[in-house]
KEKE-3310 file (N, C-alpha, C; in steps of 0.2 Angstrom, whole numbers, plus 5000, padded with zeros to 4 digits):
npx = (5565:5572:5584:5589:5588:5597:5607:5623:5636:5647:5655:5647:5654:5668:5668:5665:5652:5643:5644:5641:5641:5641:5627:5620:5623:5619:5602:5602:5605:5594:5584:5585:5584:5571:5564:5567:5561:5547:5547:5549:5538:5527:5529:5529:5518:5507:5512:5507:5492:5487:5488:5480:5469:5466:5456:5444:5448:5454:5444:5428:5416:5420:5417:5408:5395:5398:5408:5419:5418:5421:5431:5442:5445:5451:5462:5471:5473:5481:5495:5494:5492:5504:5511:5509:5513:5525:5530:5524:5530:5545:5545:5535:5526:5509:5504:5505:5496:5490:5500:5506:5494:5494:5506:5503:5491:5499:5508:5497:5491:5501:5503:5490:5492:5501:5502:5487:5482:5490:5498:5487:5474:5466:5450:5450:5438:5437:5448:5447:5455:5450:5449:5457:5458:5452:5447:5459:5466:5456:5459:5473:5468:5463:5471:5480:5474:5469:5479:5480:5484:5474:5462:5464:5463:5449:5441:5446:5450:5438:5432:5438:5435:5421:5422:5424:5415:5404:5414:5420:5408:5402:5411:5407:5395:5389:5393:5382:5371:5356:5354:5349:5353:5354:5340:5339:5343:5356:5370:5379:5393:5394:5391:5403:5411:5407:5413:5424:5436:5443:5455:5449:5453:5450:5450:5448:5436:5422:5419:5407:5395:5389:5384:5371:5369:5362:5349:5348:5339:5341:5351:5366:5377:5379:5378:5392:5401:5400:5405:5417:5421:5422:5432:5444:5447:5454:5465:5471:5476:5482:5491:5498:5506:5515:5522:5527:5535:5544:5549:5558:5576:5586:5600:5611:5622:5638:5651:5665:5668:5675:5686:5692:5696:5689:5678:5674:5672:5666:5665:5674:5688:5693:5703:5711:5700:5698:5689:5687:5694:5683:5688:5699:5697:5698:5712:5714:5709)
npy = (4089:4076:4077:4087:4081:4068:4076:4079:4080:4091:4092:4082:4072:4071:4068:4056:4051:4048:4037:4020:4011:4019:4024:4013:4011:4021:4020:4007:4012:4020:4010:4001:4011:4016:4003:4001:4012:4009:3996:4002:4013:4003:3995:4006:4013:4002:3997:4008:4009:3995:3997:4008:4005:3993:3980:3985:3982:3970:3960:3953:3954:3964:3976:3988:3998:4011:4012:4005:4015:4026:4027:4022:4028:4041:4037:4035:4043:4050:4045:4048:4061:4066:4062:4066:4080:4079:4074:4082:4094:4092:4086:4088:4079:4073:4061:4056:4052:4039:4031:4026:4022:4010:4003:4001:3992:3981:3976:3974:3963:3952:3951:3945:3934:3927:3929:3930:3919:3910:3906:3905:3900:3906:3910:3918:3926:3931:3939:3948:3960:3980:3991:4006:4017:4020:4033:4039:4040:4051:4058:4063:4068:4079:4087:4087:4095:4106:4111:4116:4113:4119:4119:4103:4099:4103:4098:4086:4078:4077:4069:4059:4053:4053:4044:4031:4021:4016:4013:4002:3992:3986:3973:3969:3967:3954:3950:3957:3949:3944:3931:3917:3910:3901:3903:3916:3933:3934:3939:3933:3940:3938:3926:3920:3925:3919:3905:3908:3907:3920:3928:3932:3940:3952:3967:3963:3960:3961:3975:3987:3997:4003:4015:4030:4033:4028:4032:4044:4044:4032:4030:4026:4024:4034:4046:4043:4042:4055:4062:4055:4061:4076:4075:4069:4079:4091:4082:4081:4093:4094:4085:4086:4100:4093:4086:4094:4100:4089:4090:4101:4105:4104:4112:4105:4117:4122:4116:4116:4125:4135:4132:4127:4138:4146:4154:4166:4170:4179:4187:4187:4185:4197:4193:4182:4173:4166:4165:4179:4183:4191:4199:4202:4213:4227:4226:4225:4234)
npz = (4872:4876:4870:4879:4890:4891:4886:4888:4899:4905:4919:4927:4918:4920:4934:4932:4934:4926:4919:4914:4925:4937:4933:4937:4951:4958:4952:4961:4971:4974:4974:4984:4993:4994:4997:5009:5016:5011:5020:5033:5034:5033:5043:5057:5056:5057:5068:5076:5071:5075:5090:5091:5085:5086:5091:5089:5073:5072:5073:5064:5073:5081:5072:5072:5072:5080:5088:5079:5067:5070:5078:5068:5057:5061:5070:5060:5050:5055:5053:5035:5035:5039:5033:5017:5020:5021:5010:4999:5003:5002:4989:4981:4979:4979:4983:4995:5006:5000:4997:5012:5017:5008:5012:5026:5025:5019:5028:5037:5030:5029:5043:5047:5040:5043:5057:5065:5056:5053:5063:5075:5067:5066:5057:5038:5039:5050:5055:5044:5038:5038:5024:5018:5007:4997:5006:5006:4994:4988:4997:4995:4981:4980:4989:4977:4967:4973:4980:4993:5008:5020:5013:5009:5025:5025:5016:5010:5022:5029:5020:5020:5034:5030:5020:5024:5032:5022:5012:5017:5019:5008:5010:5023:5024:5023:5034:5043:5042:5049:5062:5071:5086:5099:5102:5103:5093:5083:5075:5058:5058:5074:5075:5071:5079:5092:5091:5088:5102:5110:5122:5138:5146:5158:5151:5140:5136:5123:5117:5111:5102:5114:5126:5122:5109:5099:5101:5094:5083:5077:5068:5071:5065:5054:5059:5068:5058:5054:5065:5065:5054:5059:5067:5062:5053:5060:5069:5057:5052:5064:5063:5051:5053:5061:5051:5043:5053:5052:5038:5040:5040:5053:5061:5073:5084:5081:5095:5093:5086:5093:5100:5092:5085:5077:5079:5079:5066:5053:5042:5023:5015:5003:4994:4996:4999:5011:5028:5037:5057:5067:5076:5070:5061:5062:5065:5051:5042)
capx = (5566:5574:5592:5593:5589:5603:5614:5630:5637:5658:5655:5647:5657:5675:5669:5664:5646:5639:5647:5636:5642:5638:5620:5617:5624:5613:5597:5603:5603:5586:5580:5588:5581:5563:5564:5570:5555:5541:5547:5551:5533:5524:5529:5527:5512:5502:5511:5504:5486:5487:5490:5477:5462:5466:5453:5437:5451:5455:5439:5422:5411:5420:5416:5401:5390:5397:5417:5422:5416:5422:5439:5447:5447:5450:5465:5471:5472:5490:5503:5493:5494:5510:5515:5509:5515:5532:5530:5524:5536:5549:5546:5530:5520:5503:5504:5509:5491:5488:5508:5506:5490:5498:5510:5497:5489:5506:5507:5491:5489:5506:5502:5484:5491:5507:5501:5483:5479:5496:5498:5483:5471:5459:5448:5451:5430:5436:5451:5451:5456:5446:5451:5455:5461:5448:5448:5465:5466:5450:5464:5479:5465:5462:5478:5483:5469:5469:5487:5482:5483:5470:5456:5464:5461:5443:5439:5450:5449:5430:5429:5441:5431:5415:5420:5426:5408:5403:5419:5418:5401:5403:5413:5405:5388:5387:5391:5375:5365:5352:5353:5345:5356:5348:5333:5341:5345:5363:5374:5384:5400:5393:5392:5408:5415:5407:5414:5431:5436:5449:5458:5445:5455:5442:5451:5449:5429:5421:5416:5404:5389:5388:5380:5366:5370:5359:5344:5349:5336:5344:5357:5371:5382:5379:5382:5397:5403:5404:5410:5425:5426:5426:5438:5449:5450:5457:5468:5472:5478:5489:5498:5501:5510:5521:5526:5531:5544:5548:5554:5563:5581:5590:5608:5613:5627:5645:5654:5670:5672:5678:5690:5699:5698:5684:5670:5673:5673:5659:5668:5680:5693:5692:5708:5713:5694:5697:5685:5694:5691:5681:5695:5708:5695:5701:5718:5715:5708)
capy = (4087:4072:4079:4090:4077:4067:4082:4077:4087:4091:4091:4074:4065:4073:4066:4050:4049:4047:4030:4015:4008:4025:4025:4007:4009:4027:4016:4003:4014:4024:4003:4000:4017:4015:3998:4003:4016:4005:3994:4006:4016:4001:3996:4011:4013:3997:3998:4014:4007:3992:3999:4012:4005:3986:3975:3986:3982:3964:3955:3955:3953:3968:3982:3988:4005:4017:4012:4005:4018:4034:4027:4020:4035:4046:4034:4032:4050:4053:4044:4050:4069:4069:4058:4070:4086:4080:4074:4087:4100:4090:4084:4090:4075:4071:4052:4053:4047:4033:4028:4024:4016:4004:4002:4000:3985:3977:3975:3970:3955:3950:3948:3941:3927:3922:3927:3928:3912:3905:3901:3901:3898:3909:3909:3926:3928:3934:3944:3954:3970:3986:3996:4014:4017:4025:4038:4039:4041:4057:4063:4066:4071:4086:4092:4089:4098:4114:4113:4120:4109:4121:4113:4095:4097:4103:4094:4080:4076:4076:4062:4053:4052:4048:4037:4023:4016:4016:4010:3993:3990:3980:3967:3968:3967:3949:3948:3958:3947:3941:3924:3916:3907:3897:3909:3927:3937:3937:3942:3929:3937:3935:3918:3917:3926:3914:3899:3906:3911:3922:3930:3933:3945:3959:3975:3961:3959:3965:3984:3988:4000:4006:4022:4031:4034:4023:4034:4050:4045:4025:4032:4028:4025:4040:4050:4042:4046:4063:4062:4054:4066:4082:4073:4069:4086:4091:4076:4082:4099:4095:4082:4090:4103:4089:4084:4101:4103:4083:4091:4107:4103:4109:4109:4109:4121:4117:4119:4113:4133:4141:4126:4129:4147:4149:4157:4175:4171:4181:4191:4181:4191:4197:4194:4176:4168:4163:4169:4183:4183:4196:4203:4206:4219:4231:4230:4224:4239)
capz = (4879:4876:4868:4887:4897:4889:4885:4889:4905:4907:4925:4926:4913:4923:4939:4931:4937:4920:4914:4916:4934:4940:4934:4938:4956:4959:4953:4966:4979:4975:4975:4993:5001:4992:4999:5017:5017:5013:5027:5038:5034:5035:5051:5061:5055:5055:5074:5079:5072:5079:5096:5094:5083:5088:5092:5081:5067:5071:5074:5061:5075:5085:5065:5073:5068:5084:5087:5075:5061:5074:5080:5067:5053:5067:5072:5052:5045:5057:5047:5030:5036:5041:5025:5013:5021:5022:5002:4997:5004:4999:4983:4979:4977:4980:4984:5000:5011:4996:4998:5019:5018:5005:5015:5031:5019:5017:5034:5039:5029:5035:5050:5046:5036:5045:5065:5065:5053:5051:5069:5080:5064:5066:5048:5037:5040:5056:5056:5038:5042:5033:5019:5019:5000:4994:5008:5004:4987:4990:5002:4989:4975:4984:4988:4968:4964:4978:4982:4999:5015:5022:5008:5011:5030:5025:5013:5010:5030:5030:5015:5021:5037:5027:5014:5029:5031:5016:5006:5018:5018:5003:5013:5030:5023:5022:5041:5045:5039:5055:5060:5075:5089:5106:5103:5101:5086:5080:5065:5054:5061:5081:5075:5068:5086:5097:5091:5089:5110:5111:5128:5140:5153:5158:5147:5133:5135:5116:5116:5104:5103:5123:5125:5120:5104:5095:5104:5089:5075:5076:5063:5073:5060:5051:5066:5070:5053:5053:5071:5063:5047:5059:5071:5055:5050:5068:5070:5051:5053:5071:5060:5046:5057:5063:5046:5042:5058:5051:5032:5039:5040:5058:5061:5080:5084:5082:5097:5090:5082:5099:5100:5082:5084:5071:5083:5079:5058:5049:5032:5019:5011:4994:4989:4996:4999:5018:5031:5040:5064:5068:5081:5065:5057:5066:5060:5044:5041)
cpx = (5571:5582:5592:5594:5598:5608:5620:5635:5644:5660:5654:5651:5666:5674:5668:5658:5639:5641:5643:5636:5638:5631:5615:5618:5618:5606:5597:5603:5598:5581:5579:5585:5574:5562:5566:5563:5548:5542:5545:5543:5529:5523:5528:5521:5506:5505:5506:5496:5484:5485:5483:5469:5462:5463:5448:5442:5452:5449:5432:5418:5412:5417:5410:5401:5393:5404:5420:5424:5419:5430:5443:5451:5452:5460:5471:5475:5479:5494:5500:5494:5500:5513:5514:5511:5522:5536:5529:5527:5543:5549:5539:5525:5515:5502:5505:5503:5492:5497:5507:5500:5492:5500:5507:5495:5491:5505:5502:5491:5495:5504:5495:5486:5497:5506:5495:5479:5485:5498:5494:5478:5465:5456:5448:5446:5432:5442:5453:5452:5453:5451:5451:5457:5458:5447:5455:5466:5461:5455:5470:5474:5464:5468:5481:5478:5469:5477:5487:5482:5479:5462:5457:5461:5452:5440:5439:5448:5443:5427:5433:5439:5424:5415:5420:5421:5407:5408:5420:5414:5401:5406:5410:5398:5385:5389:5387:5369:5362:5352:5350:5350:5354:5343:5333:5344:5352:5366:5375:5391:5399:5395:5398:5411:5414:5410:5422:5434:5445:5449:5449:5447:5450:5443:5451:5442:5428:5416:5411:5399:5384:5387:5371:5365:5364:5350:5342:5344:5337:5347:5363:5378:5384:5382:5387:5403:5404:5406:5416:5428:5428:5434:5447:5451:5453:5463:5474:5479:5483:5494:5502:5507:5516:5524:5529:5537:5546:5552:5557:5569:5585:5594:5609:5623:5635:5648:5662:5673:5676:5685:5693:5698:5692:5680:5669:5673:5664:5660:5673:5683:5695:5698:5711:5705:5693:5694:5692:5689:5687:5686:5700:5704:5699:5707:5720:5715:5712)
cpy = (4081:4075:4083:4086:4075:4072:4080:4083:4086:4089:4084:4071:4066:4070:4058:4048:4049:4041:4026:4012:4011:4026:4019:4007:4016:4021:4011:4004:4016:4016:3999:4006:4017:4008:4000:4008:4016:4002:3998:4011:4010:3995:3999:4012:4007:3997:4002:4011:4001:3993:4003:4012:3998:3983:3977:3985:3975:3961:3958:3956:3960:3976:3981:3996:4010:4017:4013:4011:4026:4032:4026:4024:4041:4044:4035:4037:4052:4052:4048:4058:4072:4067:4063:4079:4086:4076:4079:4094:4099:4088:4086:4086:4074:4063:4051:4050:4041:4030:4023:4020:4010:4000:3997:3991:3978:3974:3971:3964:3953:3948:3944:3933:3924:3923:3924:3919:3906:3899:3902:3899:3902:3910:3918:3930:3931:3937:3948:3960:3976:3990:4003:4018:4020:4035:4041:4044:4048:4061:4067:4068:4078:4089:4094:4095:4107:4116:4117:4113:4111:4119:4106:4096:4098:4098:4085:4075:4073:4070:4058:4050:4047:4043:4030:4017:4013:4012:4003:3990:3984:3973:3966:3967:3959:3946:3950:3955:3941:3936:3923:3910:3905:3904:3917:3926:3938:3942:3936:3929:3937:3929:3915:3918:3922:3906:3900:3910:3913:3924:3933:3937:3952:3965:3969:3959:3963:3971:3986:3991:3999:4012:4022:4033:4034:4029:4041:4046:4037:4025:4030:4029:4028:4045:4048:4045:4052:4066:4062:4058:4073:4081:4072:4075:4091:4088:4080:4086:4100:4090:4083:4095:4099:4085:4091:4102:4096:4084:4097:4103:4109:4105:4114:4112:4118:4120:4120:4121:4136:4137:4130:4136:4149:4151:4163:4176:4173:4183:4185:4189:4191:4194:4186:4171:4167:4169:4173:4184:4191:4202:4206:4209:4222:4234:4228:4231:4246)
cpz = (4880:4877:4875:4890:4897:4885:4889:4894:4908:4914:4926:4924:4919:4930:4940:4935:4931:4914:4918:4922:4937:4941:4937:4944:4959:4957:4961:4973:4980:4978:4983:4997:5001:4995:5007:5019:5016:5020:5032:5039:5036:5043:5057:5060:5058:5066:5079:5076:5075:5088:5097:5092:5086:5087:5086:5074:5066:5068:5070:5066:5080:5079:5069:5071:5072:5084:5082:5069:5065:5076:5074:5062:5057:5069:5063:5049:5048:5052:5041:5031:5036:5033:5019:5015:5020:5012:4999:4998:5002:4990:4977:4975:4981:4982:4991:5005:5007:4999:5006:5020:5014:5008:5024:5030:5020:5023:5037:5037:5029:5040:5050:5044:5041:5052:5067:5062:5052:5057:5074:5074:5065:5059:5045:5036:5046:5059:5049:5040:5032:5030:5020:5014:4998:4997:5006:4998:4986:4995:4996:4983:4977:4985:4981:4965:4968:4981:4986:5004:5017:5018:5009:5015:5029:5021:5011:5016:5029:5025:5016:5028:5037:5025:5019:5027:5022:5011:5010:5020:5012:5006:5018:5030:5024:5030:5045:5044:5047:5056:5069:5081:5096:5106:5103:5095:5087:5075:5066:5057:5068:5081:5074:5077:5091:5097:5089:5096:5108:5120:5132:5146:5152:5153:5139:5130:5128:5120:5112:5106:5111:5122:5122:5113:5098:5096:5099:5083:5075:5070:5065:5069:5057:5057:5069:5064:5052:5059:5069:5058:5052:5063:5067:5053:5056:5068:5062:5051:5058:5067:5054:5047:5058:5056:5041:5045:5056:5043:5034:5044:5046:5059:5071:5079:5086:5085:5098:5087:5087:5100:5097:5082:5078:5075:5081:5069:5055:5042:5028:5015:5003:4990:4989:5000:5005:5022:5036:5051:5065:5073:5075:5061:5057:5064:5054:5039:5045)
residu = (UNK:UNK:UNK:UNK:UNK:UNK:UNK:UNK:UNK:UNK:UNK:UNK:UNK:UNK:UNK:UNK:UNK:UNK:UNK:UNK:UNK:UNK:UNK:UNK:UNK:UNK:UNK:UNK:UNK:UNK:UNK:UNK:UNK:UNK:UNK:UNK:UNK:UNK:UNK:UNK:UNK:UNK:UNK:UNK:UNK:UNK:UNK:UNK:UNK:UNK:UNK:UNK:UNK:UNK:UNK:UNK:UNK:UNK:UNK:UNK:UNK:UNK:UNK:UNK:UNK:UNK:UNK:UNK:UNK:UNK:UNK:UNK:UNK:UNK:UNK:UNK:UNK:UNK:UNK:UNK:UNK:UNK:UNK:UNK:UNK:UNK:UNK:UNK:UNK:UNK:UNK:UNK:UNK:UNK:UNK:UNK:UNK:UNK:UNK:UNK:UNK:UNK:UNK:UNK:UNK:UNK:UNK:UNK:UNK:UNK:UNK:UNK:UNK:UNK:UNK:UNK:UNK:UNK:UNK:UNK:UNK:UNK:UNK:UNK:UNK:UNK:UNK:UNK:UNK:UNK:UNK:UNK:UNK:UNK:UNK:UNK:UNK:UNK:UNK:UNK:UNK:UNK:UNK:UNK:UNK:UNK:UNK:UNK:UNK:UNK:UNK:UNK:UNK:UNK:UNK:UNK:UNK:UNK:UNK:UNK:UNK:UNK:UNK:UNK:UNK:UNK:UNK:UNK:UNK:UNK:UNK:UNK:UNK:UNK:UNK:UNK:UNK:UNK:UNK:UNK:UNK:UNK:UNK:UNK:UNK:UNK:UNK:UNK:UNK:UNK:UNK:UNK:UNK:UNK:UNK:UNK:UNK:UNK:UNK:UNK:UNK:UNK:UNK:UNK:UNK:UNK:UNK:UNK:UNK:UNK:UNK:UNK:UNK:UNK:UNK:UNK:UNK:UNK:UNK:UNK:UNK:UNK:UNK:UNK:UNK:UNK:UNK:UNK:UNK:UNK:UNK:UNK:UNK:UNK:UNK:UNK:UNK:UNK:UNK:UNK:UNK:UNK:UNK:UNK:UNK:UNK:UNK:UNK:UNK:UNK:UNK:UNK:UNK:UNK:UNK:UNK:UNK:UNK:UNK:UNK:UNK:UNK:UNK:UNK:UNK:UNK:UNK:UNK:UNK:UNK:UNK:UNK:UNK:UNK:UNK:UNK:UNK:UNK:UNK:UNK:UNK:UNK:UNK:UNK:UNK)
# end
């Protein structure tokens, strides 16, 4: 396998794209566009969630059991659908969810260390932003494994809905712990939101576990949960689509052919190569 790779190739070597500059300028450019496509994914991305998961993803005291754990999966699963439809038709990798949240990640703690904590100080107990790596990872294992989209969206969707809870539970658990403030029952992270005041304009009051929800069993968590994995697999399935029409390659029409007299060109002629007008069959023949 070796001796093919490096087989020595007349075409290559005659055009001079197999001498060292050549391979070292090709690497340099894969490093420049692999580098332009992290940015460029993780900025649109962490924009687009930003925008749409916001506050249940800024602030600890906003992670609660009914928003938080139904919008944010729900909100999450775009880019990663689109991201692996359009890897995997292209290139036929499986990496494409885990790649975007990465990338997500990148971003996030960016902006946590150098806007959130860098310049108004807020402490990183109370904007870490939640993980979705695992679902992720459960997302691309599934298409490697079924190599249908139609099992992602069932399967894949549905655990990458699930695992949310559960995978940052580990970190949020130590702000559910009950503490006791002028006479009422808190949390740790209430306590942490009360003494740090953000914007107080009324669309910026905290949201959290409104409804009735809470009234199903007092699971709401759990029910919010597979609210968001069927939504996910929904959400899944419509973007998937759009990263389908984003790897098929369309060419608009050249109307420059009526111009230069090429419009009527459909046969090439056997004998000198060049397309022959459709007008001079006729008397070609």
């Amino acid at each position: 396998m070796f001796s093919l790779i490096n087989r020595s190739d007349p075409v290559l070597e005659a055009a001079g794209l197999r001498t060292p500059a050549a391979i070292s300028s090709s690497r340099a450019f894969d490093i420049v566009i692999a580098t332009l496509a992290i940015f460029l994914m993780a900025g649109s991305f962490h924009i687009h969630f930003m925008l749409l998961a916001g506050d249940w993803d800024f602030w600890v005291d906003w992670k609660d059991r009914q928003f938080w754990v139904s919008i944010t999966p729900i909100v999450a699963i775009v880019f990663p659908a689109a991201a692996q439809a359009w890897l995997w038709r292209m290139f036929r990798v499986p990496f494409g969810a885990t790649f975007v949240v990465l990338c997500l990640i990148l971003a996030e703690w960016v902006s946590r260390i150098f806007a959130f904590h860098g310049w108004v100080y807020f402490p990183y107990s109370l904007v870490w932003p939640a993980t979705l790596l695992p679902g992720a990872i459960v997302l691309d294992m599934v298409l490697l494994l079924t190599r249908s989209w139609l099992f992602t969206g069932i399967f894949g969707a549905w655990a990458f809905g699930l695992m949310f809870y559960p995978s940052n539970w580990p970190m949020l658990a130590a702000y559910r712990v009950p503490a006791e403030h002028m006479g009422q029952m808190a949390t740790v992270g209430d306590l942490i939101g009360y003494h740090f005041i953000r914007s107080a304009t009324p669309e910026y009051l905290r949201y959290i576990e409104r409804g009735t929800l809470r009234t199903f069993g007092g699971e709401s968590a759990l029910i919010a949960s597979f609210f968001a994995a069927f939504m996910c697999s929904m959400v899944y399935f419509l973007f998937w689509h759009v990263g389908v029409l984003a790897s098929k390659i369309h060419y608009l029409p050249n109307q420059m052919k009526k111009f230069m007299g090429m419009g009527g060109m459909k046969e090439t002629d056997t004998f000198t190569g060049h397309q022959v007008p459709s007008e001079l069959e006729g008397a070609r023949s």
